[in-house]
N, C-alpha and C positions, 0 to 999 in steps of 0.2 A: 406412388406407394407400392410396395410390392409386399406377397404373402405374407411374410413375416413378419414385417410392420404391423400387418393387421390383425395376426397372432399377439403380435406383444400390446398391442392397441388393445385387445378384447378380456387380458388380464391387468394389465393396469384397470379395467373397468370395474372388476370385480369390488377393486378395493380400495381405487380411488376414482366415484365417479363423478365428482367436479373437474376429476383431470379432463376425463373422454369430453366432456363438454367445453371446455377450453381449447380441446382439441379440434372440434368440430366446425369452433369460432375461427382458428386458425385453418381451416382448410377452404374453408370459402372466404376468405377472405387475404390467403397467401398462399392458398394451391398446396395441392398433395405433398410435394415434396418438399417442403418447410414443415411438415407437418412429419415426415419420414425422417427428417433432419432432428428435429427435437424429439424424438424417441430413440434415433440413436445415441442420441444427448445424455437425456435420462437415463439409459443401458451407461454408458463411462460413469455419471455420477454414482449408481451403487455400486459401480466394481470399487470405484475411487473411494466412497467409503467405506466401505469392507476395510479396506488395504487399511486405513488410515484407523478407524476403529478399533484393531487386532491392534496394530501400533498403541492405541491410547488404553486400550486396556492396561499393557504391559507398564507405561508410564503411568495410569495411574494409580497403580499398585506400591509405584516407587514414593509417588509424589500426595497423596491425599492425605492431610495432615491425620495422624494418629490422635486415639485418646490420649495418652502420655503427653505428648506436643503440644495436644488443648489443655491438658490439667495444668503444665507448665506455665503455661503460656497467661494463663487465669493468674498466675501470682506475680506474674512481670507486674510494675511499677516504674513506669515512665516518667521521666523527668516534668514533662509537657501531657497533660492527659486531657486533651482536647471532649467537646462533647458533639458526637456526632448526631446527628438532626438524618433518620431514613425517611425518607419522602415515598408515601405509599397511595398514589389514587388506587381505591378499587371499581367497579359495577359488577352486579351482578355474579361475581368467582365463584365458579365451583367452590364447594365448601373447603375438603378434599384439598384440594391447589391452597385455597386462603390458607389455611391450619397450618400447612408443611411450610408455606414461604413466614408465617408470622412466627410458627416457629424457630426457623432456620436464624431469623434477626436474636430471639432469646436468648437461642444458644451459641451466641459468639464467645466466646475467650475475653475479649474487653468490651468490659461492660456500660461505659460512663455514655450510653448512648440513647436515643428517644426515637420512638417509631410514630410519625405523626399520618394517623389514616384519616382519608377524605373519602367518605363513601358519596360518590357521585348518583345519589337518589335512584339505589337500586332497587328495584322494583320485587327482588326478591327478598322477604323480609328475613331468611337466615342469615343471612348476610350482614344487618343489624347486629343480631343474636351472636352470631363468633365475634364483631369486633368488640361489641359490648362486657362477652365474656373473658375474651383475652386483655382488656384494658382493667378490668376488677382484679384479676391474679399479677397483676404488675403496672406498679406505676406509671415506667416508662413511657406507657403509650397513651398517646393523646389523638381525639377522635375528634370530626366532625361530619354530621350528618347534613347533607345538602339537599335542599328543598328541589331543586329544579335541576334537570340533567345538564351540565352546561360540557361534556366531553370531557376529553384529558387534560389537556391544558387548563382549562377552569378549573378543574379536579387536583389539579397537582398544585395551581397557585394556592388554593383551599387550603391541602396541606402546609405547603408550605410558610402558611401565615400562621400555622403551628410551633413554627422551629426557633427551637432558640440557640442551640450549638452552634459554634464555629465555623462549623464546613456541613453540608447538607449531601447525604447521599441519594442516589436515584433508584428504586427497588418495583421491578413491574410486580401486578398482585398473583400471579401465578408459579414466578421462579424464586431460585433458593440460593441463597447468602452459602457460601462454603464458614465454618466455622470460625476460622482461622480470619477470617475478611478483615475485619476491622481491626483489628490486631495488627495485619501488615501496614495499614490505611496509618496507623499510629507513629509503627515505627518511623516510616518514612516521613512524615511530619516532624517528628526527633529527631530525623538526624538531616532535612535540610529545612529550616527557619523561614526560608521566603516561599515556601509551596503555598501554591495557589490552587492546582488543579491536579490531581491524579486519579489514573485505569488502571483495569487490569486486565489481564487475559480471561476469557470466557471456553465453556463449552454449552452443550443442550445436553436436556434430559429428554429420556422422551416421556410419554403425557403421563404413565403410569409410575412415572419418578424414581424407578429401580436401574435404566441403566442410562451411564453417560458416553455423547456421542460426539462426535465432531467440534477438535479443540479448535480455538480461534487464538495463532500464538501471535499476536502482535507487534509492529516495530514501535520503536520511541516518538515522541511526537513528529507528526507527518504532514503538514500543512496543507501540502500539496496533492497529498492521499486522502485526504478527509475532505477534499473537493471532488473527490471523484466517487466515496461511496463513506457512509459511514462507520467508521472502519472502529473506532471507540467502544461506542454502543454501552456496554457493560462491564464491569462494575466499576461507576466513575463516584466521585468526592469532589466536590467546588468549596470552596471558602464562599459564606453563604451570603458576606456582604457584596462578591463580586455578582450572585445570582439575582442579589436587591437592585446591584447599580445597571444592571443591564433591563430590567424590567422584568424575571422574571421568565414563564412561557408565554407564548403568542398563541391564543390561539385559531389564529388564521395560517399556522402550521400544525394544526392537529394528525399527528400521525407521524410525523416528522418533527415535533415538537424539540425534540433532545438533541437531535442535530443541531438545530434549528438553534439550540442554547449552547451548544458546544464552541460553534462557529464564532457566536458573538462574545463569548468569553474570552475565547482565546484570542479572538482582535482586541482584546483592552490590554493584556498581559505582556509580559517578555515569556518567550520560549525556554528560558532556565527554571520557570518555576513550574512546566509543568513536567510531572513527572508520571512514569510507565513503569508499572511492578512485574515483571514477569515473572507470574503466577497466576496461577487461575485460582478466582476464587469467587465466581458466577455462575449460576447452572442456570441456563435458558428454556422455557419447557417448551417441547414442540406440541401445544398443543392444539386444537382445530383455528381457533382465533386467534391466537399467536400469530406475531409478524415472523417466527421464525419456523412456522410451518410454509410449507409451501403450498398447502390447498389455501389458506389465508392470504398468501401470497395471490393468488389469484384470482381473489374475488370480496372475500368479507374484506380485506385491508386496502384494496386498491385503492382509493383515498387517500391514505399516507405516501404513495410511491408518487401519486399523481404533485402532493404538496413539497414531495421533495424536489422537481424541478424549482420552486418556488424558491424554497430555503435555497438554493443556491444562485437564484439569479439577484435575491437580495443581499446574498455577501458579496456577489462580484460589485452589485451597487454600490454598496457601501465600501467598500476599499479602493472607490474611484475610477473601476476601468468599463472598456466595454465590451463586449464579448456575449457569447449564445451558450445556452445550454442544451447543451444535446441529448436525446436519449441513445443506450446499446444498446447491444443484442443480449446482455446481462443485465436482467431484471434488480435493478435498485443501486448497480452501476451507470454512473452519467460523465459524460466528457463536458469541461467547462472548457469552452475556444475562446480565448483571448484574442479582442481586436490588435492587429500589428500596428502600432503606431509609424509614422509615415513609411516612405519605403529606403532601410538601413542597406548600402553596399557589405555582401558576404562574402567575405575571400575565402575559398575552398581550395585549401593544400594541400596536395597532393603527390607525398614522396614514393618516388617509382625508381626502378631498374628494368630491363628488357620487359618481360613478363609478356610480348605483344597482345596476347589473343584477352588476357584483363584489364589491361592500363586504356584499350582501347573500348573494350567494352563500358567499360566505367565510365570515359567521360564522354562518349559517344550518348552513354544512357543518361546522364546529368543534364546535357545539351537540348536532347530529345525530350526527356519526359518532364524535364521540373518547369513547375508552372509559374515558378518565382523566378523572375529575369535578371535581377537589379543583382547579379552574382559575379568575381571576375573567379578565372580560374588560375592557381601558381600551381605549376609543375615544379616541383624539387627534382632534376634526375640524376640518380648519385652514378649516374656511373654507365647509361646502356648502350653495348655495341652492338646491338640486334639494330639493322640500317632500316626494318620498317617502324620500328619504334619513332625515330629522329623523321622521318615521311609524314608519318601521323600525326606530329607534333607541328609540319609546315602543312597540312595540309586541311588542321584545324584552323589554325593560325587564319589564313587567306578568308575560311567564310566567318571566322570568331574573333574578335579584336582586341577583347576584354580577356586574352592570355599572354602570357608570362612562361616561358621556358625557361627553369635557372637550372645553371649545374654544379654539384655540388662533388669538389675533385677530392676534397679529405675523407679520410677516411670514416665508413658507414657508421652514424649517430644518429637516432630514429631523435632522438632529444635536439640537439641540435640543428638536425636539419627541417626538425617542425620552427625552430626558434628564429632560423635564417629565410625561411618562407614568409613568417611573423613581419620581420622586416623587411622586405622586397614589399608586403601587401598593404592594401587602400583600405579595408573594408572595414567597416564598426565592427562587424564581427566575424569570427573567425571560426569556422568548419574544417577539421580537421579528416581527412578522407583517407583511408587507403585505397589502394591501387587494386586490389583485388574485391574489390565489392560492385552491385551493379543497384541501380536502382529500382526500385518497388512501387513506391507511392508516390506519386507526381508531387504531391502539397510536401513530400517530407522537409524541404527547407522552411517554408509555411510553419509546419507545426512546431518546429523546435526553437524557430526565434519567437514565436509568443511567449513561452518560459524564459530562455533566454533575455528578454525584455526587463522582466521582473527586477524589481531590486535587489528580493532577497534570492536568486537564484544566482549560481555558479555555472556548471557544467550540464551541460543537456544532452544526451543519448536517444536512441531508438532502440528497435526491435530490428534482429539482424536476423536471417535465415541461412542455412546452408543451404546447397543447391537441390539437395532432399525436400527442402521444406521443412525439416527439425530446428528446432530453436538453437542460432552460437548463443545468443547476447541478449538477456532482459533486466540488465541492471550487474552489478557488481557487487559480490558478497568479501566483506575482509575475514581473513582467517583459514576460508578454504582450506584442506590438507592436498594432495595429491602427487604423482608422479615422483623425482627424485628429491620433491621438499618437503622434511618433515614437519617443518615452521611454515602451517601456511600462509601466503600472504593474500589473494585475494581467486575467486574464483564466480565463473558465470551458474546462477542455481537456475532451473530446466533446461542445462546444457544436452542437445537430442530430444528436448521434447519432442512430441509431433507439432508443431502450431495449432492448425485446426480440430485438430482430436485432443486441444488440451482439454486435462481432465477440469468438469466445472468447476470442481471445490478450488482451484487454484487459478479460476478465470480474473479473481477480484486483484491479484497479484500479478497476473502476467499483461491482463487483459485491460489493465487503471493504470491514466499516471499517477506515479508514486513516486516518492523522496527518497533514494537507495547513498550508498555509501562511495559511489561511485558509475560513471559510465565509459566504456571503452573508446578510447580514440580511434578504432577504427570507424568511427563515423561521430564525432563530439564537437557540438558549438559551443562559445564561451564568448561573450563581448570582448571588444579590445581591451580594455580600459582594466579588467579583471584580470586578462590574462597577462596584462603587465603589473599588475596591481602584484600580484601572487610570485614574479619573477618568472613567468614560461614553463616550460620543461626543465629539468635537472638534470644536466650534461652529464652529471655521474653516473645517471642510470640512462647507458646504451643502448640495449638490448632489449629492457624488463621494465616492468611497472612502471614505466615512465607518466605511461597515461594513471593509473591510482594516484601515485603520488603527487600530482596533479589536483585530481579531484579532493585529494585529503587535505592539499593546502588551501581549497574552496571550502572545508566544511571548517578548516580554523581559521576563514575570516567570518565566520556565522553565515553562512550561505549556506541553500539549499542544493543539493546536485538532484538534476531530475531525470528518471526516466517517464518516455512516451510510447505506447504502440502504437503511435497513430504516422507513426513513420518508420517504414519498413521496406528495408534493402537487406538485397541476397552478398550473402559474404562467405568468398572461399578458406579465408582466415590463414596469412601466414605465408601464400605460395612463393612472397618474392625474397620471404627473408627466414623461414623453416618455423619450425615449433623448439620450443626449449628441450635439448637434449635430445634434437636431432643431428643428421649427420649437416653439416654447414656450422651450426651453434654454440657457441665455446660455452659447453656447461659449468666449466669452473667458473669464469665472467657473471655467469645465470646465478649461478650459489651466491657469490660475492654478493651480485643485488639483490639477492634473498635476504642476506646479513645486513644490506645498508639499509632493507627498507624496516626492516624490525627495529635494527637502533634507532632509524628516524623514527617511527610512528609506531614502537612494541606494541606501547599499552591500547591504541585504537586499533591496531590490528587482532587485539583479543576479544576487543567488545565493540562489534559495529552495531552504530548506535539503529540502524533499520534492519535488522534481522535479530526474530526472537531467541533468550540463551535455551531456550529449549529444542531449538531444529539442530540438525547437525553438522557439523564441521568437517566431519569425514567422506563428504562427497558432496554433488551438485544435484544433488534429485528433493531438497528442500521438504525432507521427512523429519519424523521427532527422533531426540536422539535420546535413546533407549540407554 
């Protein structure tokens, strides 16, 4: 640690001193400079929400439903007027906190609702006294008073044996219902018949309830993302007989409890019926016992983080497979490792030209570092007169046996000449590689066929770096704008981050696997049997999008496309075949498949189903759009 650290160490102390103490845990026990590490940690996270804060001010000035809107909105008459059942354990609440959040439920817009409280034998008896008073001035609410402490899960089933509505919302005893909540909870049940499960986007207040801070804008259902953190959280709606058929909370998940029910819901369900409102209509309070403070985070709640490994080694159980749960270095982020079933041959295609000092680094580093064997490698080479190229190729060859030199003499088709490797290769699955990337993480073949695996998965991706170390590649967004296309069609969001300096608020997205709308073919596995299933690549598109359009024909057979960081190779991006609308690139060719891939897929390229319609389109830095 050095001066400054210790400067900043000595005012963090001031005014927060369960940090210095967790601090101190970590110095003996991972050394000064882990400990210098996560204070410059913390230094990113307030600048990050600063930035991000300024931002949501502005949005939420636009966006916080007005009185006109509410008054409105009170005389709507739904066809379908469902009755919604709030599920409220309290202990203990501030009074303060109860008042605001039991108000917050009163004053919704639609009204045909019940707020079932289960006071978990709080030892403080005002606590009695406000539910008591608030259940005399309104019917709605219905109470019970619990003889014996039995935690939250007991507390919530409690409630829950209250409910009589349709669908049962989830509401902790200190945050606040946005007015408008149930209202939207309504519509969307009107206007699709088979919902079963719907969220929404959140933010926090903080403890004193006057301002709101850091939005949480969410993608659409994420299967794959809700195994790695719980990404749902607030403001969710179940159909209350699916909440009966599953048992309920557990609570030998106490703490993790609502994952822990999110999880098993959505294994009963089809993926169509659940549905994502983007909109925030959740204020989380930050306050000391809150799991969305971070002094709670470290210490009063550590319990719940410890049960979340739990909750997820029980849904790997139940869905048959076998695999480890890992902890990160992001507190209440976890990587679920899937067992690879036996050992599958991976054909790694690989279309090159000259390029000597990448083509060779590349499979020199494939050779060298990957720790998975059972791989062959196909050379595509469209074309290279460079004589140490064609050297390299005999002189892999002699110590590697499981290579393939093809040459490919027509004219360059990144589509086709992926499609003619396809057919020259052995492998169940198929790794598509450019020629200018080097590898990073030995297990990266490892980690992408355990998704790949999966039934409902498609196309698999990594975390690509440039040779800076700033982020090319962490999933693929549709719509992007940029450069000479005003119709975007798809674009990398922390394009230039730093990797390591990313900021935390954005760790849970760059730093999880997650379910994106696509991953880039410069480094994308996909089993054989899919990739014929789908018809390959599309010879139309030469140049461009060949790889999106790809994946989007993965998300219209109901498949998942996933990104992973846990496989991570350095990529030059583009050196053997230029950037769009360089010199080499026939940009009129470029536009054309700008124009094919909007005709093919307009309407998904306006609304990808994993990026919220709140962030922005207008570039790749993954901020609100104002």
């Amino acid at each position: 640690m050095e001066i400054h650290d210790l400067i900043r160490l000595s005012k963090i102390a001031k005014s927060h001193p369960l940090k210095v103490i967790k601090a101190i845990w970590i110095f003996f026990k991972e050394g000064p400079k882990v400990v210098a590490q996560k204070i410059k940690r913390q230094d990113i996270l307030e600048d990050y929400n600063a930035f991000m804060n300024t931002q949501y001010l502005k949005w939420i000035r636009k966006n916080y439903p007005t009185k006109e809107e509410i008054a409105k909105q009170r005389y709507t008459r739904f066809k379908y007027s469902p009755k919604i059942s709030i599920i409220l354990p309290v202990y203990n609440t501030p009074i303060k906190f109860l008042e605001e959040c039991v108000q917050s439920v009163l004053a919704q817009s639609y009204d045909n609702l019940e707020l079932c409280i289960s006071d978990d034998a709080s030892t403080e008896e005002s606590v009695k006294e406000a539910v008591l008073k608030y259940a005399k001035k309104d019917k709605r609410i219905k109470y019970i008073f619990r003889e014996t402490k039995g935690h939250i899960s007991e507390a919530s089933n409690s409630a829950l044996e209250l409910a009589t509505g349709e669908y049962i919302a989830l509401l902790d005893h200190d945050d606040i219902l946005w007015p408008n909540a149930l209202h939207e909870i309504v519509r969307v049940i009107n206007e699709n018949s088979n919902v079963n499960f719907i969220y929404s986007d959140e933010d926090k207040i903080e403890e004193d309830g006057k301002f709101h801070t850091e939005p949480f804008f969410k993608p659409n259902f994420s299967p794959h993302y809700l195994r790695s953190v719980n990404y749902i959280t607030h403001f969710t709606v179940i159909r209350r007989a699916l909440v009966k058929k599953v048992g309920g909370f557990r609570k030998d998940f106490d703490g993790a409890q609502d994952w822990d029910l999110f999880l098993r819901v959505t294994r009963q369900i089809k993926k169509e019926t659940i549905f994502h409102i983007h909109k925030i209509l959740y204020s989380w309070r930050k306050s000391k016992n809150s799991a969305s403070s971070n002094i709670a985070a470290m210490g009063v709640k550590s319990y719940a983080f410890s049960n979340q490994k739990k909750v997820l080694a029980d849904d790997l159980n139940s869905r048959g497979y076998s695999g480890k749960i890992l902890s990160t270095q992001n507190l209440g982020l976890w990587r679920m490792k899937y067992k690879i079933l036996n050992r599958p041959l991976v054909s790694i295609i690989i279309p090159t030209k000259d390029k000597y000092e990448y083509i060779s680094k590349c499979i020199n580093s494939v050779i060298s570092k990957s720790t998975y064997k059972y791989y062959q490698l196909i050379i595509v080479d469209t074309g290279s007169r460079d004589e140490r190229v064609w050297n390299l190729y005999s002189e892999i060859q002699k110590r590697y046996k499981n290579l393939k030199v093809l040459s490919w003499e027509k004219e360059f088709n990144f589509s086709e000449v992926c499609n003619f490797g396809v057919e020259k290769s052995n492998g169940e699955y198929l790794l598509f590689l450019n020629n200018d990337t080097e590898i990073i993480t030995p297990s990266w073949i490892e980690n992408m066929i355990e998704f790949a695996q999966l039934k409902d998965v498609g196309a698999v991706g990594c975390k690509l770096l440039f040779p800076n170390k700033r982020i090319q590649h962490a999933g693929i967004v549709l719509g992007i704008e940029g450069g000479r296309v005003k119709k975007g069609v798809a674009g990398h969001p922390f394009k230039n981050f730093y990797n390591k300096k990313i900021n935390p608020g954005y760790a849970k997205v760059v730093d999880s696997v997650r379910d994106v709308a696509g991953v880039t073919a410069a480094c994308l596995l996909i089993s054989r049997n899919k990739f014929i299933k789908i018809g390959g690549f599309d010879k139309n598109l030469r140049i461009a999008f060949n790889d999106v359009d790809l994946n989007l024909k993965c998300l219209k057979q109901g498949w998942f496309n996933v990104y992973t960081p846990y496989s991570v190779l350095r990529h030059f991006e583009s050196v053997s075949v230029g950037i769009p609308g360089a010199k080499g690139r026939l940009v009129k060719e470029f536009l054309g498949e700008v124009g094919l891939m909007h005709k093919k897929w307009g309407d998904l390229l306006k609304n990808d189903p994993y990026y919220n319609k709140n962030l922005t389109l207008k570039n790749e830095e993954y901020t609100i759009d104002i």
